[in-house]
VEXBAGU-313881 format. One record per atom (N, C-alpha, C, O): residue in three letters; x, y, z. Coordinates in nm, 4 decimals. Layout:
residues N
res, east, north, up
ALA, X, Y, Z
...
//
This chain:
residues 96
res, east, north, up
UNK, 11.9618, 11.4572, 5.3827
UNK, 11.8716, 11.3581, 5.4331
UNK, 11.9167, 11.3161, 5.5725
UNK, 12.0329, 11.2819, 5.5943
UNK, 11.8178, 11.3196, 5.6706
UNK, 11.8562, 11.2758, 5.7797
UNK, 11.8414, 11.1103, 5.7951
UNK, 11.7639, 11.0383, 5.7322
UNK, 11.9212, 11.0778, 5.8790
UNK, 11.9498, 10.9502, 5.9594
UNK, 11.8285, 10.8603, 6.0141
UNK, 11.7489, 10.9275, 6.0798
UNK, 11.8095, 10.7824, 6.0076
UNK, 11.7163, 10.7328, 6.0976
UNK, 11.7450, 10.6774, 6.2668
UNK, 11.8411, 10.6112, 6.3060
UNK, 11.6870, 10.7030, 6.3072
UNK, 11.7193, 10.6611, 6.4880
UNK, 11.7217, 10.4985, 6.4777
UNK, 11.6343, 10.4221, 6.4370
UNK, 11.8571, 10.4712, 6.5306
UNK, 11.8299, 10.3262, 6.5368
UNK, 11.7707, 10.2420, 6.6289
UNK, 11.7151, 10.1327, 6.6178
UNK, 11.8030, 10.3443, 6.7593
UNK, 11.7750, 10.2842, 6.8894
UNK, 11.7031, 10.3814, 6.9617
UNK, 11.7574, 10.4273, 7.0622
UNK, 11.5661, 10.4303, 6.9224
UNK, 11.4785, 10.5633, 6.9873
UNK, 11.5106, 10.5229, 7.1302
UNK, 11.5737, 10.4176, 7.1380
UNK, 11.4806, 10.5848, 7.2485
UNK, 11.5104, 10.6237, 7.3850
UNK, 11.3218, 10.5568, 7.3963
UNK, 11.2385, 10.5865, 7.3106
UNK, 11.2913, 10.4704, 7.5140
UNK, 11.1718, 10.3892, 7.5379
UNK, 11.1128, 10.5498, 7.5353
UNK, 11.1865, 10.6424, 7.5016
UNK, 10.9572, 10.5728, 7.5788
UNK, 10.9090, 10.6457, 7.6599
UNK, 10.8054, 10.6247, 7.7655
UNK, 10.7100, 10.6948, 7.7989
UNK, 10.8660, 10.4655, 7.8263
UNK, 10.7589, 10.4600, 7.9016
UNK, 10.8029, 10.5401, 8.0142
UNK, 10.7191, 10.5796, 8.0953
UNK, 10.9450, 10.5723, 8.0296
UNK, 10.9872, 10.6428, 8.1648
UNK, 10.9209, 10.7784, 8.1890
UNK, 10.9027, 10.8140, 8.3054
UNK, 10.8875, 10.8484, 8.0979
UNK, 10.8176, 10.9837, 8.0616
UNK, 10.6547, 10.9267, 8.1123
UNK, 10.6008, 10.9857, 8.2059
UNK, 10.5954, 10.8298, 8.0557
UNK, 10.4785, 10.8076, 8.1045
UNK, 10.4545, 10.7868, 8.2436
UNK, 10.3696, 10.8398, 8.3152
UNK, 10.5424, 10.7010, 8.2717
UNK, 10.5239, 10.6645, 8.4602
UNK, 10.5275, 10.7727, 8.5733
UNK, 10.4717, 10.7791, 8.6829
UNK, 10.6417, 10.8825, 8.4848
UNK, 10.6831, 10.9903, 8.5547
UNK, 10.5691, 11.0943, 8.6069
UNK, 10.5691, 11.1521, 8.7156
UNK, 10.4464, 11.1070, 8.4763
UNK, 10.3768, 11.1965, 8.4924
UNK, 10.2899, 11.1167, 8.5985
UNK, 10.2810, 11.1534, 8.7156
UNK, 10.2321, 11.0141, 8.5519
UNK, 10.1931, 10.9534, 8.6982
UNK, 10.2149, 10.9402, 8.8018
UNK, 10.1267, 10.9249, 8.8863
UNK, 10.3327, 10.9420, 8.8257
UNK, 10.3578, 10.9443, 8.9376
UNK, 10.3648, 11.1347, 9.0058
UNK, 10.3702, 11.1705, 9.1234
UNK, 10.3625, 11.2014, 8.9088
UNK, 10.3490, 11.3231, 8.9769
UNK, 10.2144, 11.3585, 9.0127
UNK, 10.1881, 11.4319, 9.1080
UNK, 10.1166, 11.2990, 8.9253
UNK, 9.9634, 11.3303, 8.9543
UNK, 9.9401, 11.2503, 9.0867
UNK, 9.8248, 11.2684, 9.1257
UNK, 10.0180, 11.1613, 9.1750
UNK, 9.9699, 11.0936, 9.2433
UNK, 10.0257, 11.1891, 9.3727
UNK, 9.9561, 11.2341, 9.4637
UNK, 10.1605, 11.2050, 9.3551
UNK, 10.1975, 11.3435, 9.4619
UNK, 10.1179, 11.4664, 9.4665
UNK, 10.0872, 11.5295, 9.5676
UNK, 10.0789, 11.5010, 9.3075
UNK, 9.9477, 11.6099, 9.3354
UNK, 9.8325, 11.5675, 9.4239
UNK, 9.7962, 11.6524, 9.5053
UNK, 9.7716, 11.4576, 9.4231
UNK, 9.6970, 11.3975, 9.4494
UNK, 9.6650, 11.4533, 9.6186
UNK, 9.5704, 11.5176, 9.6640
UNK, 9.8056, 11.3889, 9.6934
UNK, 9.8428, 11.3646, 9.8416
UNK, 9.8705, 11.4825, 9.8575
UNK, 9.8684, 11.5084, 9.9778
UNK, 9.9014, 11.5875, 9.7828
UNK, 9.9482, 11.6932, 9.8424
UNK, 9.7667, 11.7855, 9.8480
UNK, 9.7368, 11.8748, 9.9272
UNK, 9.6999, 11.7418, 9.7679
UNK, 9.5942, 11.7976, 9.7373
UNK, 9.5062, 11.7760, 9.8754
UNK, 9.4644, 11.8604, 9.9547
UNK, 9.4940, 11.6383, 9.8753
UNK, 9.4812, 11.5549, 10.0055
UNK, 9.4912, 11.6484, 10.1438
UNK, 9.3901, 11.6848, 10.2038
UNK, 9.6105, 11.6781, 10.1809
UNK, 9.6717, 11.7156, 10.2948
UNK, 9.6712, 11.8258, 10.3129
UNK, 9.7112, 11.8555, 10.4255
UNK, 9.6251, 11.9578, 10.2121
UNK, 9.6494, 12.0946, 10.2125
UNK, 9.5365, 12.1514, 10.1656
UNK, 9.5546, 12.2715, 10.1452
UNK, 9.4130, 12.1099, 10.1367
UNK, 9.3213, 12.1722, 10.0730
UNK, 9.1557, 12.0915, 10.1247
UNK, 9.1120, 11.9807, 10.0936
UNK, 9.1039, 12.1832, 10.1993
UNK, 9.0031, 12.1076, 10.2387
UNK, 8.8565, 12.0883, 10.1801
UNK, 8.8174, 12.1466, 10.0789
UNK, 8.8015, 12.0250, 10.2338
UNK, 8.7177, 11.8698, 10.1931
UNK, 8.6270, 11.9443, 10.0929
UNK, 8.5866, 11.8788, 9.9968
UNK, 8.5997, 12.0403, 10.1012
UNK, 8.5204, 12.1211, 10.0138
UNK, 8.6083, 12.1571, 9.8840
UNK, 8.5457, 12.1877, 9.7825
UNK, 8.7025, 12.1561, 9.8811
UNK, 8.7315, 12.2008, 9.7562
UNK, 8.8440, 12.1252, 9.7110
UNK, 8.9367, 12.1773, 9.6489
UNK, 8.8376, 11.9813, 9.7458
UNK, 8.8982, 11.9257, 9.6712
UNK, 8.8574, 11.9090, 9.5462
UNK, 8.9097, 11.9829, 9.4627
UNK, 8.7768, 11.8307, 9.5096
UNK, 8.7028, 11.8195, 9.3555
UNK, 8.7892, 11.9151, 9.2721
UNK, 8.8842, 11.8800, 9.2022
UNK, 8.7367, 12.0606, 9.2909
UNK, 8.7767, 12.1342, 9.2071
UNK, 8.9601, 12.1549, 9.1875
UNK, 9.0096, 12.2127, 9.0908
UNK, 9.0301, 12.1016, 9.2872
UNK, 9.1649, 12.1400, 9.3061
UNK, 9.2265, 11.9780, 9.2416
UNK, 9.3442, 11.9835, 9.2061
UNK, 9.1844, 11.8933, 9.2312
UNK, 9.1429, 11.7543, 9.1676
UNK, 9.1599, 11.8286, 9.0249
UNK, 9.2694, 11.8629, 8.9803
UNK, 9.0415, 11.8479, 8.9627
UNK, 9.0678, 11.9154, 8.8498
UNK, 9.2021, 11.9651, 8.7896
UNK, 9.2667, 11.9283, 8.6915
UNK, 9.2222, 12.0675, 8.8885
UNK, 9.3095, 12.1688, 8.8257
UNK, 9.4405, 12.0540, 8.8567
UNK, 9.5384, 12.0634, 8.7827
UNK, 9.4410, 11.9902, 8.9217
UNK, 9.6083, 11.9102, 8.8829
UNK, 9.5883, 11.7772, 8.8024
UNK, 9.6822, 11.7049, 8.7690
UNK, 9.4281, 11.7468, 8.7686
UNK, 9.4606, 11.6828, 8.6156
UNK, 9.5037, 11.7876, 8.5024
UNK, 9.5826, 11.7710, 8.4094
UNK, 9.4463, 11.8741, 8.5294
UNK, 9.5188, 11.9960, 8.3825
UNK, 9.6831, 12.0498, 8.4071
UNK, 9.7565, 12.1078, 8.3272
UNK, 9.7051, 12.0145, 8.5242
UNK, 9.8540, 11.9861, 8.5520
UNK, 9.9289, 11.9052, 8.4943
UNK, 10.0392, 11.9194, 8.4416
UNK, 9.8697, 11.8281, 8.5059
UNK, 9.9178, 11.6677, 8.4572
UNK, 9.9299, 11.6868, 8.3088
UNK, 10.0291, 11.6381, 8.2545
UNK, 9.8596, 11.7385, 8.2508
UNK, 9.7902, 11.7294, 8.0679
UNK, 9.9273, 11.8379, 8.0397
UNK, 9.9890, 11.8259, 7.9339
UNK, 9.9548, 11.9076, 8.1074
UNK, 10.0323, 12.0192, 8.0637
UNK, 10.1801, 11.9540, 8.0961
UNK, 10.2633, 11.9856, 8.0111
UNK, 10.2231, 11.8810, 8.1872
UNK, 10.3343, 11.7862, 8.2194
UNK, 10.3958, 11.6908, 8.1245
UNK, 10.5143, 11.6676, 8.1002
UNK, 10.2542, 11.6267, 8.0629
UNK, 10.2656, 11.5437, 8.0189
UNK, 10.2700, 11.6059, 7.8573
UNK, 10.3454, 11.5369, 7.7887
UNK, 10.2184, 11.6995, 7.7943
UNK, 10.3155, 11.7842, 7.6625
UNK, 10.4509, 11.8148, 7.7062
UNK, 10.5358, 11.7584, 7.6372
UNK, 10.4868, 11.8721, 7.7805
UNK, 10.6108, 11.9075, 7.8194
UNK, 10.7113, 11.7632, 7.7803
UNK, 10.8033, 11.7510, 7.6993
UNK, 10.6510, 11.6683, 7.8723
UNK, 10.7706, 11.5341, 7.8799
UNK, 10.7443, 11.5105, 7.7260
UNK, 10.8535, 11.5100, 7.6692
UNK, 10.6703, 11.4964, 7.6625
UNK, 10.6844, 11.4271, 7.4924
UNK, 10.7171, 11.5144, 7.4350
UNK, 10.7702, 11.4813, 7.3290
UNK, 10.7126, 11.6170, 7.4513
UNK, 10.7824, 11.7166, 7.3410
UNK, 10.9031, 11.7164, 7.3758
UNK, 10.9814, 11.7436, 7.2848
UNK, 10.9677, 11.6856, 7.5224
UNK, 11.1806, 11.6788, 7.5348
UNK, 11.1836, 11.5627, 7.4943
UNK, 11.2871, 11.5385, 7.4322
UNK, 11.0836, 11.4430, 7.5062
UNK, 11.1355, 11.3509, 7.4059
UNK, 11.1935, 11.3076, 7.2614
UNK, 11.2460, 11.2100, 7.2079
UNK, 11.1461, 11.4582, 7.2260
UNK, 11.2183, 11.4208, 7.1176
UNK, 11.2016, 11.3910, 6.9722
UNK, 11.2800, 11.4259, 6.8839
UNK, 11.0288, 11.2843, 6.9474
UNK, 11.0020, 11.2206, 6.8432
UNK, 10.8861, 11.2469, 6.8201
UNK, 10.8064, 11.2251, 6.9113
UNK, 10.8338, 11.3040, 6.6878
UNK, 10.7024, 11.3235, 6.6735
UNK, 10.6471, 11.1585, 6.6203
UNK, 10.5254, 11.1679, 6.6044
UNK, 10.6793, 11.0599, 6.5984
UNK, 10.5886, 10.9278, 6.6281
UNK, 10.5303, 10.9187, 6.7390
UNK, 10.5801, 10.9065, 6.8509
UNK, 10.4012, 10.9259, 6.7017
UNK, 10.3241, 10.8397, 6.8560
UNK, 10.2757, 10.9649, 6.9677
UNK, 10.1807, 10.9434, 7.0429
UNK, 10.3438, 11.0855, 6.9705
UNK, 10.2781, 11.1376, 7.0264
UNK, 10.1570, 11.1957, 7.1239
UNK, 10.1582, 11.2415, 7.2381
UNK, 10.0671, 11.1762, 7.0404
UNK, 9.9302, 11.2226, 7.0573
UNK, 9.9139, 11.1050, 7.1567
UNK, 9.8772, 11.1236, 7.2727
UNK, 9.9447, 10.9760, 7.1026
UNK, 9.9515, 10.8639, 7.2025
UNK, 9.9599, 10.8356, 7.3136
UNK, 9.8745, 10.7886, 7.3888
UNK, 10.1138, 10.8752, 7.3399
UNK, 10.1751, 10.9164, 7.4832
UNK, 10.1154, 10.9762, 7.5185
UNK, 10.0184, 10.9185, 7.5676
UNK, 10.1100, 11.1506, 7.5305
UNK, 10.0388, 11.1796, 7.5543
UNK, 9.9126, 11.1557, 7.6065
UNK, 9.8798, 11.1640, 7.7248
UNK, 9.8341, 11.1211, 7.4977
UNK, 9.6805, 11.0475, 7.6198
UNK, 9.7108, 10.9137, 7.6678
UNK, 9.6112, 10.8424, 7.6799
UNK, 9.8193, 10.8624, 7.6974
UNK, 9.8364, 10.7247, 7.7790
UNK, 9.8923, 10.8102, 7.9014
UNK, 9.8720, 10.7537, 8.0089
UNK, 9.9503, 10.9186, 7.9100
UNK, 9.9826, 11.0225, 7.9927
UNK, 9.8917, 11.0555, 8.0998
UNK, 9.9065, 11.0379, 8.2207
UNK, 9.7674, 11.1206, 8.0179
UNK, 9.6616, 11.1736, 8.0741
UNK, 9.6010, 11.1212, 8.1067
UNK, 9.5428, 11.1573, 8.2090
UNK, 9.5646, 10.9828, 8.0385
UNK, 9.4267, 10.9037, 8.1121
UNK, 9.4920, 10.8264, 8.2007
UNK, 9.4208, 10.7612, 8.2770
UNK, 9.6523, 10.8127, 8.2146
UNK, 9.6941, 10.7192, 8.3483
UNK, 9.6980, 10.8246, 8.4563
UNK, 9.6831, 10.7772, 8.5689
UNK, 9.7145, 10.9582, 8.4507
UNK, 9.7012, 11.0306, 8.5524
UNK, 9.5641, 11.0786, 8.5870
UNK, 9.5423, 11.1639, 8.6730
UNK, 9.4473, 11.0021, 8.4951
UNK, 9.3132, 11.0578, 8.5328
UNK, 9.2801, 10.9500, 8.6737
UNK, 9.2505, 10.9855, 8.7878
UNK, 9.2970, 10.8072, 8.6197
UNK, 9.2687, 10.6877, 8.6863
UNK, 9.3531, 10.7204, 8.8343
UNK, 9.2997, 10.6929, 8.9418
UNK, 9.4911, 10.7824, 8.8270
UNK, 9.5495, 10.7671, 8.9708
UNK, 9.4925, 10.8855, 9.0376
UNK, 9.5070, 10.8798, 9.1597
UNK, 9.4126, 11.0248, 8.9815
UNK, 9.3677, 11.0821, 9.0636
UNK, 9.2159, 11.0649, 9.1058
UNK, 9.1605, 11.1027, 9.2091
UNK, 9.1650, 10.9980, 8.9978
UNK, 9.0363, 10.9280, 9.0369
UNK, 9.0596, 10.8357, 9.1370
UNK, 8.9704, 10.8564, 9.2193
UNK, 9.1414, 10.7302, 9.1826
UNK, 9.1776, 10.5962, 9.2956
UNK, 9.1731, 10.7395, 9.3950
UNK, 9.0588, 10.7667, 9.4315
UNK, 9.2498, 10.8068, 9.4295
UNK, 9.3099, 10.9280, 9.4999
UNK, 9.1740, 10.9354, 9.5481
UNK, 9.1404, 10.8924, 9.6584
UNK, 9.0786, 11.0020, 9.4469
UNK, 8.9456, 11.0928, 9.5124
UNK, 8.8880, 10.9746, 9.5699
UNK, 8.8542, 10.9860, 9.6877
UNK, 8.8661, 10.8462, 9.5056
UNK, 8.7489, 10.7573, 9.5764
UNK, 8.8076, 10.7618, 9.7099
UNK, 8.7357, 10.7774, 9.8086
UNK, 8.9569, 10.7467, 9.7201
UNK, 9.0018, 10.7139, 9.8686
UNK, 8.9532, 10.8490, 9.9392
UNK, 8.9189, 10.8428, 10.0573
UNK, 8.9494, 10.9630, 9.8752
UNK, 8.9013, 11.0691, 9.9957
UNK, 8.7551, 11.0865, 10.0204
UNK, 8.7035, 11.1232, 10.1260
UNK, 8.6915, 11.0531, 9.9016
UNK, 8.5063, 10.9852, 9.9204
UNK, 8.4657, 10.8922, 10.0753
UNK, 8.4014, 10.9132, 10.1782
UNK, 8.5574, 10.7681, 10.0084
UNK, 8.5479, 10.6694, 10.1533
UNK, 8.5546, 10.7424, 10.2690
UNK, 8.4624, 10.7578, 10.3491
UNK, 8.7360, 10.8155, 10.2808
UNK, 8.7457, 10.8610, 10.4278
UNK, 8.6280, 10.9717, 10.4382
UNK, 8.5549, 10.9530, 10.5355
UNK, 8.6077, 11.0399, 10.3889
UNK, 8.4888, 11.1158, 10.4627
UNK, 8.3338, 11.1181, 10.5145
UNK, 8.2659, 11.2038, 10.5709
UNK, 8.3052, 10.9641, 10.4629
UNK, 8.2244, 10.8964, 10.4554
UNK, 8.2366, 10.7874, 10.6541
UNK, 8.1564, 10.7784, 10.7470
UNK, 8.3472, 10.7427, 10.6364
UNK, 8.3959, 10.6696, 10.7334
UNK, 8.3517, 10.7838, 10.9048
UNK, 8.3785, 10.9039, 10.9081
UNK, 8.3037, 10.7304, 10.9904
UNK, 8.3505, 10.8093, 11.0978
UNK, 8.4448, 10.7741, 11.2287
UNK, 8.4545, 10.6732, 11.2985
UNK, 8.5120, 10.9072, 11.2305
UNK, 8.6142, 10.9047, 11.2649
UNK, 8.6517, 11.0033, 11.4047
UNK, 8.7663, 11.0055, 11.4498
//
């Protein structure tokens, strides 16, 4: 019989992390890929993100909660690349 964890490891650090990488996808997406095909390159680094974010909960360690993390994962990296796109909506909108 195994042990029980007394003191599980948080995982909000795993959550913030992936966010914060979708937001560097974001800027890098931003800066290297033009205006036409962002949307679609948008996309492909939320499915970045979705795939990041299995990775980080599965080295975590604990099958509680999972599925959870996980989509607290994904939908916080949907919202920071959605803020991301409106900001590149505006600027192209703006003239400059």
């Amino acid at each position: 019989m195994a042990a029980p964890v007394l003191a599980p490891r948080r995982a909000t650090g795993g959550i913030v992390a992936v966010w914060v990488v979708a937001a560097v996808i974001g800027i890098v997406i931003g800066l290297f890929v033009p205006a036409d095909w962002r949307a679609a390159w948008l996309v492909v680094g939320l499915g970045g993100s979705l795939a990041l974010a299995c990775a980080v909960q599965l080295a975590y360690g604990r099958s509680q909660g999972y599925i959870q993390r996980v989509a607290i994962s994904v939908l916080g990296a949907f919202v920071v690349l959605g803020v991301i796109s409106l900001g590149f909506g505006l600027a192209s909108i703006v003239p400059g």
